[in-house]
Chimera marker file (.cmm) of the C-alpha trace (Angstrom):
<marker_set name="trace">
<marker id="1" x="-49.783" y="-2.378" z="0.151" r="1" g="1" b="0" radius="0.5"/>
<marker id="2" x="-50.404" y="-4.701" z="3.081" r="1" g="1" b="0" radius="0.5"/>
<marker id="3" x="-50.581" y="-8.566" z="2.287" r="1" g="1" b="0" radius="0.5"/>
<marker id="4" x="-54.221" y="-10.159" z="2.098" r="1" g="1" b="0" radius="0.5"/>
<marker id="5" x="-54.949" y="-12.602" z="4.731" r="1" g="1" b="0" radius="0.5"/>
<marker id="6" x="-56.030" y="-15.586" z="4.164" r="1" g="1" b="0" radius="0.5"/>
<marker id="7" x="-59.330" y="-16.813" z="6.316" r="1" g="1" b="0" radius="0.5"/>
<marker id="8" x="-58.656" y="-20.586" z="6.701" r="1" g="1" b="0" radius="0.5"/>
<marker id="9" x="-60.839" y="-22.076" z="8.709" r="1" g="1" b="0" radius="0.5"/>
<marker id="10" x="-59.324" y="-25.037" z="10.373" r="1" g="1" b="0" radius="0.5"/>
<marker id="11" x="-60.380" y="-28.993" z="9.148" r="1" g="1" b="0" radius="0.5"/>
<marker id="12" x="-62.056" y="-30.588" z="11.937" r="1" g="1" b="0" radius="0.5"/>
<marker id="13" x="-61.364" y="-34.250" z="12.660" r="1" g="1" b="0" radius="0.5"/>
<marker id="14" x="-63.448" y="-37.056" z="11.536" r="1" g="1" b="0" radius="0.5"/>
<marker id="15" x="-64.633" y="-39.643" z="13.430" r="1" g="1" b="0" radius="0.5"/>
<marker id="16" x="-65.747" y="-43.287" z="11.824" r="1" g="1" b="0" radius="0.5"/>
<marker id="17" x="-67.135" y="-46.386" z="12.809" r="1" g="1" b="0" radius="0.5"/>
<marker id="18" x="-65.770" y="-49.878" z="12.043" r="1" g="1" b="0" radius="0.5"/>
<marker id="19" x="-68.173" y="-49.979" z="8.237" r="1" g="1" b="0" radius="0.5"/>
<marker id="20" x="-66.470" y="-46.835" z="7.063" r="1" g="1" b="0" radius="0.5"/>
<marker id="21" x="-62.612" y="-46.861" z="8.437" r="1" g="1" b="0" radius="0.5"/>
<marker id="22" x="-62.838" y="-50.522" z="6.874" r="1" g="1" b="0" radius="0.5"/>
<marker id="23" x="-64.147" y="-48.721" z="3.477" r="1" g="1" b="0" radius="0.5"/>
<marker id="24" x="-61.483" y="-46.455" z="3.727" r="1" g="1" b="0" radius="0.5"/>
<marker id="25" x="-58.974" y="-49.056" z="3.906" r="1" g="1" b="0" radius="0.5"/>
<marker id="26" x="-60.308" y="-51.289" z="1.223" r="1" g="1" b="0" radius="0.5"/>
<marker id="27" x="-60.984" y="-53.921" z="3.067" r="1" g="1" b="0" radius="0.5"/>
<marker id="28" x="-63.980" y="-55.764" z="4.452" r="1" g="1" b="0" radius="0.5"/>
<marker id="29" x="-65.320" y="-55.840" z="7.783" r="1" g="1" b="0" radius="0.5"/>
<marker id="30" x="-63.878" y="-59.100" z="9.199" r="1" g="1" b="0" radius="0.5"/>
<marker id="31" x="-60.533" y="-58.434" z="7.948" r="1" g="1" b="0" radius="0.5"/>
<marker id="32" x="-60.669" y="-55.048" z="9.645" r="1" g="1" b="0" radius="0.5"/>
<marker id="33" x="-61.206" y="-56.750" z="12.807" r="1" g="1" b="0" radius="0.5"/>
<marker id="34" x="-58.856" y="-59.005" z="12.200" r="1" g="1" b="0" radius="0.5"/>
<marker id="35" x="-55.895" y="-56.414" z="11.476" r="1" g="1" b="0" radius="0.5"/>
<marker id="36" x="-56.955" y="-54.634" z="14.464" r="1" g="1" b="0" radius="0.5"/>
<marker id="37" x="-56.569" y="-57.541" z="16.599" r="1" g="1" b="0" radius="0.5"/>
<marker id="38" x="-53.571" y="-58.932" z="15.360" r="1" g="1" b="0" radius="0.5"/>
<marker id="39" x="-51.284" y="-55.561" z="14.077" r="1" g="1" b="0" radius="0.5"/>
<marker id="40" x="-49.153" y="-53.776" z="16.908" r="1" g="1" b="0" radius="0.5"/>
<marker id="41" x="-49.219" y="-50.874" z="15.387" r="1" g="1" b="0" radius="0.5"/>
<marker id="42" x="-52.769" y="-50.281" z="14.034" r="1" g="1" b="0" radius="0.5"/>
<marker id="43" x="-54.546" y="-47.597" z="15.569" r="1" g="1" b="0" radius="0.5"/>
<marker id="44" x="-56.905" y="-48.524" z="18.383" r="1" g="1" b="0" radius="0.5"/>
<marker id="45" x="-59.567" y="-45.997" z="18.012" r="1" g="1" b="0" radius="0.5"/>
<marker id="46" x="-61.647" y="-44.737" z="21.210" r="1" g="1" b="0" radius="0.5"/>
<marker id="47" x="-64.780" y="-45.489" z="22.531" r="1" g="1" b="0" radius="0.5"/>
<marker id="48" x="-67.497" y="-43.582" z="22.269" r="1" g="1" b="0" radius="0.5"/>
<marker id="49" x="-70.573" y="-45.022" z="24.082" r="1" g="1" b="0" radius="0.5"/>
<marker id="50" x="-71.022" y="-48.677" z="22.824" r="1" g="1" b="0" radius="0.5"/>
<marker id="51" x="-69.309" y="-47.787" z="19.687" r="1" g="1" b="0" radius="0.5"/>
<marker id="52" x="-65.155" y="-47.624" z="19.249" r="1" g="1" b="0" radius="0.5"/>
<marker id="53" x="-64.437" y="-45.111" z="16.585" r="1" g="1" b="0" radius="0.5"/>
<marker id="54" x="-61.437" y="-44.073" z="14.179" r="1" g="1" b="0" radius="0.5"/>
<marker id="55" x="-60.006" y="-41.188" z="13.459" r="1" g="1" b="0" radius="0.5"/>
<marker id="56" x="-59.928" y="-40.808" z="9.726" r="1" g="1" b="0" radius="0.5"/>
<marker id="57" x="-56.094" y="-38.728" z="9.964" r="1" g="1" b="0" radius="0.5"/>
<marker id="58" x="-55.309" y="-41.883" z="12.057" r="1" g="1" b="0" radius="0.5"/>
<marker id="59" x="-56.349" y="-44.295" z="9.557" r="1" g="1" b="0" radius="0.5"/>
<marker id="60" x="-54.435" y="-42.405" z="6.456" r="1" g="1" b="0" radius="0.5"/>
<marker id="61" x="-50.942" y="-42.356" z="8.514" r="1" g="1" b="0" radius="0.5"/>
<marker id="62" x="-51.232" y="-45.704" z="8.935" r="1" g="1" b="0" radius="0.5"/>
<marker id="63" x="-51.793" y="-46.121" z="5.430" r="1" g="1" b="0" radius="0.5"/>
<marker id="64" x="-48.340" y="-44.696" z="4.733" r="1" g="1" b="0" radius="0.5"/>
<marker id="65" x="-46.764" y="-46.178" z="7.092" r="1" g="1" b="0" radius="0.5"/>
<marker id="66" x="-47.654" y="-49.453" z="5.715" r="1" g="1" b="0" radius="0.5"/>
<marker id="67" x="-46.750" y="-48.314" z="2.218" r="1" g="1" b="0" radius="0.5"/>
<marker id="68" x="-43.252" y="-46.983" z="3.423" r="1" g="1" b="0" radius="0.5"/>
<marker id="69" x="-41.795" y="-49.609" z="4.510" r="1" g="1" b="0" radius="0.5"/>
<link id1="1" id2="2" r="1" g="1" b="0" radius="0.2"/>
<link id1="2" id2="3" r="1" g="1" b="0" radius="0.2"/>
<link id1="3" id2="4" r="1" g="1" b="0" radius="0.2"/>
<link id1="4" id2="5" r="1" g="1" b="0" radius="0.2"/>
<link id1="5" id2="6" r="1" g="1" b="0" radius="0.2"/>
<link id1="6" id2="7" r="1" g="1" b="0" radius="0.2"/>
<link id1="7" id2="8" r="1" g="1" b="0" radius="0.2"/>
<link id1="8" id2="9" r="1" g="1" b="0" radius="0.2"/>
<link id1="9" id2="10" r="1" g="1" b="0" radius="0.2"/>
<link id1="10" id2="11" r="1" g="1" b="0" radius="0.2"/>
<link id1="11" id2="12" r="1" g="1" b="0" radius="0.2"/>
<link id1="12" id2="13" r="1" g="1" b="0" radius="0.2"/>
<link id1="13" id2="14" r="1" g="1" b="0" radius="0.2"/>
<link id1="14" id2="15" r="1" g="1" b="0" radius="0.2"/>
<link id1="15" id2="16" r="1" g="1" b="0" radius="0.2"/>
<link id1="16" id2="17" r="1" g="1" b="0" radius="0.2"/>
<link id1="17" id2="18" r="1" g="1" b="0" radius="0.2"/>
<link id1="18" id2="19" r="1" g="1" b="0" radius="0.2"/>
<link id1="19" id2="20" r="1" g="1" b="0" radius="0.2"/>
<link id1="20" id2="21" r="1" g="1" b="0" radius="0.2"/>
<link id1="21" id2="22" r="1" g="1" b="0" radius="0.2"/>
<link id1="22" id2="23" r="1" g="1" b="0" radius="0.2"/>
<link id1="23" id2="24" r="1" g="1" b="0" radius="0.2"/>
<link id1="24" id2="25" r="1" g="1" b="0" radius="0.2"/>
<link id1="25" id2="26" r="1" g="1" b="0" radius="0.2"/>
<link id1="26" id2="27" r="1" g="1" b="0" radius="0.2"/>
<link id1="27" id2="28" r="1" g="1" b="0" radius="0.2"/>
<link id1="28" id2="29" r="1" g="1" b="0" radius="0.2"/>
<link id1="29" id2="30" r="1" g="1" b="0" radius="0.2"/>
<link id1="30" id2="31" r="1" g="1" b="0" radius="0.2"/>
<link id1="31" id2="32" r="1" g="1" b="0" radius="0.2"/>
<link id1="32" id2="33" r="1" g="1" b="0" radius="0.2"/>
<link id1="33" id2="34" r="1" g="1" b="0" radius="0.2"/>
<link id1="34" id2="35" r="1" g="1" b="0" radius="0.2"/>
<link id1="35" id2="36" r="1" g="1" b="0" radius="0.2"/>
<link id1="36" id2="37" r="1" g="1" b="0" radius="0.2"/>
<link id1="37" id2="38" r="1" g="1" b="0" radius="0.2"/>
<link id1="38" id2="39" r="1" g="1" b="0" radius="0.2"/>
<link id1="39" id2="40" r="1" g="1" b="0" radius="0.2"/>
<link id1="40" id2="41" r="1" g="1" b="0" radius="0.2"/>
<link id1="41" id2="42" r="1" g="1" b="0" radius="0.2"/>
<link id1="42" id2="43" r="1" g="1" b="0" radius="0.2"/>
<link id1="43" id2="44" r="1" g="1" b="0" radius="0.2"/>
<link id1="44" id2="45" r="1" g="1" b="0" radius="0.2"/>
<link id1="45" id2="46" r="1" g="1" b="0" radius="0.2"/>
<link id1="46" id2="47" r="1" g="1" b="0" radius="0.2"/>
<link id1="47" id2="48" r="1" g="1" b="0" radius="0.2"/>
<link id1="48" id2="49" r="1" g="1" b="0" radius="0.2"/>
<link id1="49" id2="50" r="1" g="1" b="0" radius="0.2"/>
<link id1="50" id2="51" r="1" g="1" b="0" radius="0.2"/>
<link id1="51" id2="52" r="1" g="1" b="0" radius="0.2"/>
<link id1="52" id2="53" r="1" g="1" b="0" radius="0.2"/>
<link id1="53" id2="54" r="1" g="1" b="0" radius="0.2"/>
<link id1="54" id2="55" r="1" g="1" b="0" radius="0.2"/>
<link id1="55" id2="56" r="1" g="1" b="0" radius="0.2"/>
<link id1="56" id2="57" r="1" g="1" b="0" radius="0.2"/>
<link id1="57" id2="58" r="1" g="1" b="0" radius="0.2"/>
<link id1="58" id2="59" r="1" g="1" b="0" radius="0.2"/>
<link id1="59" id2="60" r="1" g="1" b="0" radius="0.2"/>
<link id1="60" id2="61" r="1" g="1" b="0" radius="0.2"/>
<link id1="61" id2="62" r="1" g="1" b="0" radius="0.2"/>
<link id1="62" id2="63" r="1" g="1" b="0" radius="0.2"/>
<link id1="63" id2="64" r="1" g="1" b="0" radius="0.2"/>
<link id1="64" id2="65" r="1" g="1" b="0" radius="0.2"/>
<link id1="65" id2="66" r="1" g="1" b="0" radius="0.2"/>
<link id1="66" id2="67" r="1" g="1" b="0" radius="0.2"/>
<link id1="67" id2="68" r="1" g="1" b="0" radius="0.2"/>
<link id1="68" id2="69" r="1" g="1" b="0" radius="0.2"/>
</marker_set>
């Protein structure tokens, strides 16, 4: 009996604008900015256009790398 495949399709990435990565953080728009200009290590997005934009993955490993130490 051969073993079933499974058809994963892969996740594709999300991109967000300032309003939502800031949601996703929990924090408000201002203080978004803020950590973005002042924290090394945040991630700096890309621009797109006008617009700078965040990877959502990006966002979320910086979440736990804030919570691990």
């Amino acid at each position: 009996m051969k073993a079933m495949e499974a058809s994963v399709e892969p996740q594709r990435e999300r991109a967000v604008r300032a309003k939502e990565a800031a949601e996703i953080l929990g924090l408000g728009r201002t203080t978004f900015y803020a950590v973005l200009k002042t924290c090394r290590d945040f991630p700096q997005g890309c621009r797109l256009g006008a617009s700078r934009m965040w990877l959502v993955s990006d966002l979320l490993a910086w979440v736990r790398k804030q919570q691990e130490g």
